[in-house]
ROFIBA-470608 format. One record per residue (C-alpha): residue in one letter; y negated, z, x negated. Coordinates in steps of 0.02 Angstrom, whole numbers, plus 50000, padded with zeros to 5 digits. Example, Ala and Ser with C-alpha at 12.3 -4.5 7.8 and 13.67 -1.06 7.14 Angstrom:
<rs>
a502255039049385/s500535035749316/
</rs>
This chain:
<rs>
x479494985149373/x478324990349528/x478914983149649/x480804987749597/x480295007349596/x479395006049750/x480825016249834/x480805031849710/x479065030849718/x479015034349935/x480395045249894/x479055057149772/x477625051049896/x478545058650060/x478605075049992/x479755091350064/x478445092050205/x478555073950260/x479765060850340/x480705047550252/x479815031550226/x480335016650328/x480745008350144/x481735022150106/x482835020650277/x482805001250223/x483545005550040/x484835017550159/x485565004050263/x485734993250097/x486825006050036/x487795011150188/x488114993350211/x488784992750036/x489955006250058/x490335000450239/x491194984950119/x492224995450030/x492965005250167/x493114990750301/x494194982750173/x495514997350177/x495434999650355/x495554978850396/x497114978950313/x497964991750402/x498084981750571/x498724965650465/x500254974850378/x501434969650503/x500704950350506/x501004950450332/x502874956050323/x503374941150441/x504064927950346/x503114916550435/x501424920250509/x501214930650345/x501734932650166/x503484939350200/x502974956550115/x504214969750090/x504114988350138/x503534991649924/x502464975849927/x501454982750087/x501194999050010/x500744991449855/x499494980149931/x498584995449983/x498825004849838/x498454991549706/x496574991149788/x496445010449777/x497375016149613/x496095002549538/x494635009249632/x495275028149586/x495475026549389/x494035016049347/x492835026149467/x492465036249311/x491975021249202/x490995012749351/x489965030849348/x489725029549153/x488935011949165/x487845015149299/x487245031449215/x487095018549061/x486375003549123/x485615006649289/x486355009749467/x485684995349552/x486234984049432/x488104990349426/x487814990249613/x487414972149618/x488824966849481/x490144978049589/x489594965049740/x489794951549671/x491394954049596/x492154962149751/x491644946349852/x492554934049714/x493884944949709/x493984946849930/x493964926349943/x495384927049816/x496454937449909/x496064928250060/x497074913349972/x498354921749906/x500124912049913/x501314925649874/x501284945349911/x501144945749713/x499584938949691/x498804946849858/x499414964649757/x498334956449577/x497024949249697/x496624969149779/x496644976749620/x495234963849572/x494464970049701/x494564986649656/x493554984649514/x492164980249611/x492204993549721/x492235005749565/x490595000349512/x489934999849684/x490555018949741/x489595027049612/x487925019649608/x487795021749803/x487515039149815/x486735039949650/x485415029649710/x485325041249856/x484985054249738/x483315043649686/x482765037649821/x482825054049952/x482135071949909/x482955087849901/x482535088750077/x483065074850160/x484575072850042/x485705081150151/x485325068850309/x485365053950186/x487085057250136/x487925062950310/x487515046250362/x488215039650207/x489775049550235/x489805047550412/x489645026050394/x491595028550362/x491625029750544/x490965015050591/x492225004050464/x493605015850521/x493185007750717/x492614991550663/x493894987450531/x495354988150657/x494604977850812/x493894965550685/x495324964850592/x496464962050744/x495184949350830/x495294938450678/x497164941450659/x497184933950863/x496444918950831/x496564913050624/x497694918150483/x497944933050411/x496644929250264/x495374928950365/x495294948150375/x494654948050184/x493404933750180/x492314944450323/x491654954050166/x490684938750106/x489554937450221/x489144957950205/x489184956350020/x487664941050026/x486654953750131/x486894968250002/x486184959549857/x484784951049943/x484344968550018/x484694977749844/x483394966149765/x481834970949882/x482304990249947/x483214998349797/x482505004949644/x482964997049477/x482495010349360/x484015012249207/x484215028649133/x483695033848963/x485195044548944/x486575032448844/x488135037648866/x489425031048744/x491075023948822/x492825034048834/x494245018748816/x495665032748774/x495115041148956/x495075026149032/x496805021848983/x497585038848989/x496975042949179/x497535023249210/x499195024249142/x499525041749205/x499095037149384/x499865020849403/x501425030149329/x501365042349465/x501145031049608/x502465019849538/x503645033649519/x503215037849716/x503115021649790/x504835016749682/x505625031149733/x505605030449919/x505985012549913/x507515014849814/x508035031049907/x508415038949739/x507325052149658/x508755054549527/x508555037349456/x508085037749275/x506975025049298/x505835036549448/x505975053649367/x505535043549184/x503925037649278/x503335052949350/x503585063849214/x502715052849121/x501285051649226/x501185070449241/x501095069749049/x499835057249027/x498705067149147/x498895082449055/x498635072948881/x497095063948989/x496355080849025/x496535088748840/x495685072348777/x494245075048898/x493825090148880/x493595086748689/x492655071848682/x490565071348695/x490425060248833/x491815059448949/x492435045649066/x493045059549162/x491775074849177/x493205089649194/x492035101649140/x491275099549300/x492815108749370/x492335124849307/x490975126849443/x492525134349569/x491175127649716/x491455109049640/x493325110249607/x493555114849799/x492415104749869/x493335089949776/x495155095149797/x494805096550001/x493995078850015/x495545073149916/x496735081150029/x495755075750192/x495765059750107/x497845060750071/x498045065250272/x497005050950357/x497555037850255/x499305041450261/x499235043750445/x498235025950441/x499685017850364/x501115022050491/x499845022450661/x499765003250635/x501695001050629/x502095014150770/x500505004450883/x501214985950836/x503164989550810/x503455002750937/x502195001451067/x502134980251048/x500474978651058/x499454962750977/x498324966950800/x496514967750930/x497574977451024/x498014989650891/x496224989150824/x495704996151003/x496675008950981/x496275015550816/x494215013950871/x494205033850950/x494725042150756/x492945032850693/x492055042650864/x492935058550792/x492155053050609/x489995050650666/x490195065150780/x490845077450636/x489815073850508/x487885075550575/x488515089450682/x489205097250512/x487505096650445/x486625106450561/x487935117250558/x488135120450361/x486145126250396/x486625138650489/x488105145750423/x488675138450255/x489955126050216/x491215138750199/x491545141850370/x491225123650443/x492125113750302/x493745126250343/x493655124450522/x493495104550500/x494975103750390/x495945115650504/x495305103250650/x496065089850562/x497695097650519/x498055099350698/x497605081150719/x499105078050584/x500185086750645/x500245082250829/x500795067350801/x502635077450813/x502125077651015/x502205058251005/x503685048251058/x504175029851096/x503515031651283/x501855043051242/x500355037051327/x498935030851235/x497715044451292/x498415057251214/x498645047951065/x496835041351060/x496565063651065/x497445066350932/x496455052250844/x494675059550879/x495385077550843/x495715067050651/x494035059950639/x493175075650725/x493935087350556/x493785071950422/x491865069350470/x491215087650475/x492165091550310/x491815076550206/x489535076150242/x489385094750165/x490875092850031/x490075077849976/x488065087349956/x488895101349905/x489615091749761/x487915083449718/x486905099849740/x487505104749572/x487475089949482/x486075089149355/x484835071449365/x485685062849221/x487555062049289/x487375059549473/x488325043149407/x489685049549335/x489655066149468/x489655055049614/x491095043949510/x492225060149517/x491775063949682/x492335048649748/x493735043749632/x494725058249685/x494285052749864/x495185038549826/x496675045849728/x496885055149886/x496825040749988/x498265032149863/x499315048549853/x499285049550056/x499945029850058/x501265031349918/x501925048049969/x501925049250172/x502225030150153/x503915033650038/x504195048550153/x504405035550287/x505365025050218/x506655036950144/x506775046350336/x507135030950418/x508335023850318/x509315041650323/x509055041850496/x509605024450570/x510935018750426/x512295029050527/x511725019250675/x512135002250588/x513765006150521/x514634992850641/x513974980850549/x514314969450412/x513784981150266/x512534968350209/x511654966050347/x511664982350384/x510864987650210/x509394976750232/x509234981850416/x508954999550361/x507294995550249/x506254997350403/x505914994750587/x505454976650547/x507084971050475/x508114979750608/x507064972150737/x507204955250679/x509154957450641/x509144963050832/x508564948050880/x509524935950759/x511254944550824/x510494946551002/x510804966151005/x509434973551091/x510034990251071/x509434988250862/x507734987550921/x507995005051030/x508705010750853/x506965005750753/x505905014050871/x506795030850884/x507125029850701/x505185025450650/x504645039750776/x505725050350676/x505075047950511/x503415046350577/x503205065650639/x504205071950455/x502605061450363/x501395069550497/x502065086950470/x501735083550249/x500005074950301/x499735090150415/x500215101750248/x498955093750138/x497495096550269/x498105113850299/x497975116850092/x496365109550086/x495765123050221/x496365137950102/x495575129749961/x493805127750047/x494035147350099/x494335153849929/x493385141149841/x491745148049945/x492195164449958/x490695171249836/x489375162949914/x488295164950056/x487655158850222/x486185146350232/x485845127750183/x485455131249981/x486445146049945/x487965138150023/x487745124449902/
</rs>
């Protein structure tokens, strides 16, 4: 048991007046690396979306089985965040760490071999599960292993290690896509998850909690049902182009209601899955709800830059990977810049202007067109990154400042979870916004067609391109470009919205407190 506390014990042996240990930097890297898993395999996806709609380099995924494939890894990740917090405050953070790894490996080799779009969705939501019991204990152990001190420095480059899988995601992604199938892009976590659990062994501490908190199954289900119901609902709804349908306004309400019952049942029971009495610190409510929406924006805006870079542009997946690389500069110049800012001044006024930042990231995308430049796309990009990386370092200490010793588990779970239900939200809804914009906008354009062709032309820029080229009318693939430009600045505009709202929340949500690094907290 020495040698596993070794790292808490620097941590109490550095002391507020001295540096970090090199052990502790050690246990650091072990965790950024962790987390660098988790978010390399949203962004590695992103690029190989449009390899896995074709028919026959790919999966022949359609427009719902895409946005599922995201959103079956997230909505996973999101709900059982809250149990993955639980058992780590239960049985020990670096051993839920090391079980998350392994699982999320098993689960990324799967997926790598999946033979249907089906069992790619089943295979990422396996993989979500790992990634909710990896989340939590990462900046839990954080927590133990770094002072009050140096906790703030610890977790900017936690929060800023987004960055680098937001930049190397993409060009990895889109090197392997150039040269191997498209499975390849999920069996790079193996390699990174091998190096984890050697390094978790020897740097991280393995103390386990003497605080045993008892499970929540109705929370569990509740939040899982209601969410998945909700995303459904939104996914569902912009595929069908009908918000009317029984079926979509059945699901939503539904998932509305099983939140609400979700929240009633939490806020009753000893030990919740689910802290929401967490919420009534107005500092932790805001700090949470603006990660979400920053969350909502980027990966919305993640979703559509691959097909507007691939589909309207032409470029190959490294390409395309390139090209997204500037919004991770943005991301690890924001958030160690926000740090020594919040010193100065208080998250209040540097988390607004980051979010504001990013809002105008989001929304000038509407200055984009079929024959923009890259520069000034790659701008807009690092404007993205520039607000997302100064908001989410203090949001993210902000949240932990007030967390007492015993919960930084569960705390952290909440923290991230809604991080992640952002990140969902921002696929299903700007992704159904899409979807339901172009079809509006080009199925006027196709009515010279046989009607059937013509309906499944209209599900996206794909199919209209490749019915261009199977009736040798090149003028169908002018019609996908302007069309997907269209609905791509109406999705910017709503991503745009949500960063804007997450400014006014950080405002008020501040409002009573005052400048400096602690009082801000």
């Amino acid at each position: 048991m020495a040698a596993q506390n070794t790292a808490t014990t620097d941590a109490a042996q550095a002391g507020p007046s001295h540096s970090p240990t090199g052990r502790q930097w050690l246990a650091l890297s072990v965790l950024v690396l962790s987390q660098l898993a988790v978010w390399l395999d949203n962004t590695v996806l992103n690029v190989a979306l449009k390899t896995l709609a074709d028919p026959t380099e790919g999966l022949g995924a359609s427009p719902n089985q895409l946005q599922w494939s995201i959103s079956s890894y997230t909505l996973v990740f999101a709900v059982l965040l809250f149990t993955g917090g639980v058992l780590a405050d239960r049985y020990g953070h670096r051993r839920l760490l090391l079980t998350g790894m392994v699982l999320f490996g098993a689960a990324s080799a799967w997926a790598a071999y999946s033979g249907s779009a089906t069992e790619l969705i089943v295979a990422r939501g396996a993989m979500g599960i790992g990634s909710a019991l990896i989340m939590p204990a990462t900046l839990a152990l954080i927590a133990q292993v770094f002072d009050e001190r140096h906790r703030a420095t610890a977790i900017a480059i936690w929060s800023g290690s987004s960055g680098i899988a937001i930049a190397t995601g993409p060009m990895l992604s889109g090197a392997l896509l150039d040269h191997f199938w498209w499975g390849s892009v999920f069996l790079v976590n193996v390699p990174i998850v091998v190096a984890c659990v050697a390094g978790s062994f020897v740097f991280l501490p393995g103390v386990v909690t003497r605080v045993r908190q008892k499970f929540d199954p109705l929370g569990v289900v509740l939040s899982t049902a209601g969410l998945f119901a909700i995303v459904w609902g939104v996914i569902e709804g912009g595929h069908r182009n009908d918000w009317t349908d029984p079926a979509i306004v059945g699901s939503l309400a539904g998932g509305v209601l099983l939140v609400a019952v979700f929240v009633l049942v939490e806020l009753r029971v000893a030990n919740p899955s689910f802290d929401v009495r967490l919420f009534r610190d107005i500092r932790f409510t805001g700090a949470s709800v603006a990660v979400m929406l920053t969350f909502f924006g980027l990966n919305g805006s993640m979703y559509y830059t691959s097909f507007y870079l691939q589909g309207v542009h032409g470029q190959t997946p490294l390409e395309c990977g390139l090209s997204i690389a500037p919004v991770a500069l943005g991301v690890l110049l924001g958030a160690p810049l926000s740090a020594r800012l919040v010193r100065a001044h208080g998250v209040r006024p540097v988390v607004t202007a980051a979010m504001l930042i990013a809002t105008t990231g989001f929304v000038a995308y509407v200055f984009l067109d079929e024959h923009s430049g890259l520069p000034l796309f790659w701008v807009f990009l690092i404007l993205q990154g520039l607000g997302m990386g100064a908001a989410v370092a203090p949001t993210t200490e902000a949240i932990m400042a007030i967390l007492p010793a015993d919960r930084t588990g569960a705390g952290s779970a909440v923290n991230n979870s809604l991080r992640q239900i952002g990140g969902v939200l921002g696929v299903a809804v700007l992704g159904s916004v899409l979807v339901s914009v172009y079809r509006d906008r080009v199925t006027p354009r196709l009515s010279g067609l046989p009607s059937r062709a013509a309906d499944g032309a209209a599900e996206s820029p794909e199919a209209t391109r490749l019915l261009g080229a199977k009736m040798r009318l090149p003028r169908l693939s002018d019609i996908a470009d302007e069309g997907f430009v269209h609905a791509m600045h109406v999705a910017s505009v709503v991503g745009a919205a949500a960063a804007a709202a997450g400014a006014l929340i950080i405002w008020w949500g501040f409002r009573r407190t005052s400048s400096g690094a602690r009082s801000s907290m």
